[in-house]
C-alpha positions in Angstrom: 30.0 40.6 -19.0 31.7 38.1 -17.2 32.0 34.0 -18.7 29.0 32.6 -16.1 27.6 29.3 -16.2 23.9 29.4 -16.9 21.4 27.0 -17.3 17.9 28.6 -17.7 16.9 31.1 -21.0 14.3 34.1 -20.4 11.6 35.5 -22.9 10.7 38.7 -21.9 7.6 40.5 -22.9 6.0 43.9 -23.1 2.6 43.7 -24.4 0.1 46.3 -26.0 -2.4 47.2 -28.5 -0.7 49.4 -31.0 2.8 48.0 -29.8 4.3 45.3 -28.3 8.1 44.3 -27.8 9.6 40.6 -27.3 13.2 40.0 -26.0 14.9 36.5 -25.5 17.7 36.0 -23.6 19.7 32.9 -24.0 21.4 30.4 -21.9 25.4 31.6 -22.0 24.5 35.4 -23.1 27.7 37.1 -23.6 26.1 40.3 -22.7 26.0 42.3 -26.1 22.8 43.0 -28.3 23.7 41.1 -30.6 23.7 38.1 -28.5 20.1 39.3 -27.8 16.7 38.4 -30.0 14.5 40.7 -30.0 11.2 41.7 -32.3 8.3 44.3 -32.9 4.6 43.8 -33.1 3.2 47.1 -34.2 0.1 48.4 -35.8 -0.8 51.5 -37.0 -3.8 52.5 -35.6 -5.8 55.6 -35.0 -8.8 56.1 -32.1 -11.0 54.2 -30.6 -10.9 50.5 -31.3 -13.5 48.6 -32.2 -14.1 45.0 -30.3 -13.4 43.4 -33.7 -10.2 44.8 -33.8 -9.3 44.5 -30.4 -10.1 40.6 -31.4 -7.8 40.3 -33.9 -4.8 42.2 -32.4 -4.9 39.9 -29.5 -5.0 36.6 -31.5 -2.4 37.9 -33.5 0.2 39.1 -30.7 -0.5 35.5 -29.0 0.5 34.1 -32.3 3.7 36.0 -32.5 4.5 35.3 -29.0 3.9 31.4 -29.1 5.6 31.3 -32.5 9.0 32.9 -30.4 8.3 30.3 -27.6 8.2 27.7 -30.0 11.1 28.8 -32.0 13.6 29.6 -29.3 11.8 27.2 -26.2 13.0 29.5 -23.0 12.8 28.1 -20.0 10.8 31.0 -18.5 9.0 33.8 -20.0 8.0 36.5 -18.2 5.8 40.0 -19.0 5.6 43.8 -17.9 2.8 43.9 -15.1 0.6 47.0 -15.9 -0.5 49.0 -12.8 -4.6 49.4 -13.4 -6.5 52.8 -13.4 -9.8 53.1 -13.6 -8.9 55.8 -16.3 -7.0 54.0 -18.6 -8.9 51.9 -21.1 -5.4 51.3 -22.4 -4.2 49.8 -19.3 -7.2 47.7 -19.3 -6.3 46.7 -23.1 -2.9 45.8 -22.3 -4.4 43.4 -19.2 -6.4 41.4 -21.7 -3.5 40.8 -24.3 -1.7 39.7 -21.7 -4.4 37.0 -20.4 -4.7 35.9 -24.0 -0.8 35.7 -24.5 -0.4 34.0 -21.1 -3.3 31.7 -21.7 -2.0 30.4 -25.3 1.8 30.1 -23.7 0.4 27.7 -21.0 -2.1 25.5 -23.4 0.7 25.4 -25.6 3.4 24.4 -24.0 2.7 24.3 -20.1 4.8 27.3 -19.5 3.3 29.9 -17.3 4.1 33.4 -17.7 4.9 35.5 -14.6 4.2 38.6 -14.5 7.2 41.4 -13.3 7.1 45.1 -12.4 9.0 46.6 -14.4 9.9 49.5 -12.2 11.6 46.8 -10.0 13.5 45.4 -12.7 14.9 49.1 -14.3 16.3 49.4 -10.8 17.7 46.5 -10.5 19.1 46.6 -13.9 21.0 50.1 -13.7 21.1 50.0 -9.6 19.1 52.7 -9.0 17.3 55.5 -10.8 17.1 59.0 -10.0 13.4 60.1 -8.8 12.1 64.2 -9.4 13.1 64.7 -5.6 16.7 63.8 -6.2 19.4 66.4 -5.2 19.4 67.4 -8.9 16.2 67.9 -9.1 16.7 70.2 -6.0 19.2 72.0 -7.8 16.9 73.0 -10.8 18.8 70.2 -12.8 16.4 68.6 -15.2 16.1 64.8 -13.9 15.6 62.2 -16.9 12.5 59.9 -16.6 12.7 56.7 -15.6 12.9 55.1 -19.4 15.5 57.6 -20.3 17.7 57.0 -17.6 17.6 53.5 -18.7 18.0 54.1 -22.2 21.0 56.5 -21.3 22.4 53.7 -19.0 22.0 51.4 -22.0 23.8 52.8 -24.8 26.6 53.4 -22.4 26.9 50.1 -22.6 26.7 49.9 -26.2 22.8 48.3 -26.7 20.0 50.8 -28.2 16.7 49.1 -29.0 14.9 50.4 -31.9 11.8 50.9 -29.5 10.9 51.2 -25.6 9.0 47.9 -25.8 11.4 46.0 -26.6 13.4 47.5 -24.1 11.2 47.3 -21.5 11.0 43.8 -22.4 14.6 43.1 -22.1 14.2 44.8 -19.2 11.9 42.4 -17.2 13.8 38.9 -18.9 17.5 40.8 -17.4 16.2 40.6 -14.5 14.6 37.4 -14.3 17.2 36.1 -16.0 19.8 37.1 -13.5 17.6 36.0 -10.4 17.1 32.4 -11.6 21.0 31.9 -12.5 22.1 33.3 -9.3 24.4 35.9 -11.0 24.5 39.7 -11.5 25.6 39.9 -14.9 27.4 42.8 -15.0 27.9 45.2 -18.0 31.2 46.0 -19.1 31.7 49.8 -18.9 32.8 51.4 -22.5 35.1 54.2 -22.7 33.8 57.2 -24.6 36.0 57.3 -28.1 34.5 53.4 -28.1 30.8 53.9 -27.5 30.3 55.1 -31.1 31.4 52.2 -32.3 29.6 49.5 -30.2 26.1 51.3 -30.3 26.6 50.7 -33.9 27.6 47.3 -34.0 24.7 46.5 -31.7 22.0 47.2 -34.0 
């Protein structure tokens, strides 16, 4: 990536029950992982939740979260928006960790969290993705789903995150952070004999 002039730090967020990803995004990013900051909230858990539980996950992702707000203090912080169906008890779990994350942010520090669609942002990141009625898919060429086409379009770039939350988090904060700099931060494309070598370095 290019030198730009920024002056406004993201923390992006992907929040869930049994995992949840973080990702901040500094002011003057040089556009490598390891210029990102990025952690895991995961529980191993099996079946139904109990409201106990579901309790105590929540305070404890809010705690996380607010910890990395206090620790780094971005500017803006944003989370993955969750499409609701009436089907999904997990959806509806993700909503409520999300109030009580966004909630916490705000009496803490008097940051609100705005909420992004991620689809938006995985198009805007890798410019466009390929959908099941592309003229692949026509051809009987198996067309990647919409994560993998952005984890493939990642690692090309030399960045693999250890798990899709956090990568969906650094997802949304790219693309806020982009939008309130006024840049496209582009990445610099890596020739194949070096992509070995700076997947590793990124971890």
């Amino acid at each position: 990536m290019g030198k730009h002039s920024v002056d406004i730090s993201v923390l992006g967020m992907d929040l869930a029950a049994r995992h949840s990803g973080l990702c901040y995004i500094p002011k003057e990013w040089d556009g490598t992982q390891g210029g990102l900051i990025c952690r895991e909230i995961g529980y191993n858990l099996k079946g139904k939740l109990d409201e106990r539980t579901k309790i105590q996950i929540m305070l404890n992702v809010a705690k996380t979260a607010l910890a990395m707000v206090h620790e780094f203090k971005p500017d803006r912080v944003v989370v993955e928006d969750y499409a609701f169906s009436r089907q999904s008890s997990s959806t509806t779990m993700q909503a409520e960790i999300g109030g009580v994350v966004r909630s916490q942010i705000y009496l803490s520090t008097n940051i609100t969290v705005e909420p992004l669609s991620v689809t938006g942002a995985r198009k805007f990141l890798t410019g466009g993705l390929r959908g099941k009625r592309s003229a692949d898919a026509s051809r009987g060429i198996r067309c990647l789903g919409a994560k993998e086409q952005v984890k493939k379009f990642l690692a090309n770039r030399g960045i693999v995150f250890d798990t899709e939350d956090i990568m969906d988090a650094f997802v949304v904060a790219y693309y806020r952070y982009c939008k309130l700099n006024g840049i496209l931060c582009s990445f610099r494309p890596i020739a194949e004999h070096e992509q070995t070598k700076e997947v590793r370095r990124g971890g």
